[in-house]
C-alpha positions, 0 to 999 in steps of 0.5 A: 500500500502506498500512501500520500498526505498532502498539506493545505501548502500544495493548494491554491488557498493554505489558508482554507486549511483544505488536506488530502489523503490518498491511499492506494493499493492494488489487489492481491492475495495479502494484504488487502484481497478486497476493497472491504480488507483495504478500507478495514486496514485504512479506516476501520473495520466499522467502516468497512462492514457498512460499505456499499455496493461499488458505483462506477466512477463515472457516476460520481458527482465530483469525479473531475476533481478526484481525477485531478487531484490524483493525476497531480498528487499521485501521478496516476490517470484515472480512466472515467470508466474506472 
């Protein structure tokens, strides 16, 4: 798993005080099989019992923004059908 932390200096207001964190794994046998195991190991195991059904990232409403976010902070280009 790799993680970054972004400080409220890397956008264009610090003052708004505005983070992000951003999580990334890929799935494999250990340690994170599931979205479920990653969101347990990141979150909570609270959170990761009342998960959802996964949504197609196409239906997300700020998705342009998570794109960017993650091509600017993560280096990775995710695809609208993701």
């Amino acid at each position: 798993m790799r993680s970054i932390r972004i400080d409220p200096y890397a956008f264009d207001n610090p003052a708004s005080e505005a983070s992000l964190l951003i999580d990334l794994s890929r799935p494999s046998e250990f340690p994170h099989p599931d979205v479920k195991a990653f969101v347990g190991a990141v979150v909570s195991a609270a959170a990761a019992s009342s998960l959802h059904d996964s949504i197609p990232f196409y239906r997300i409403s700020q998705r342009e923004k998570v794109s960017e976010y993650l091509k600017c902070f993560a280096s990775m280009d995710l695809p609208v059908h993701a």
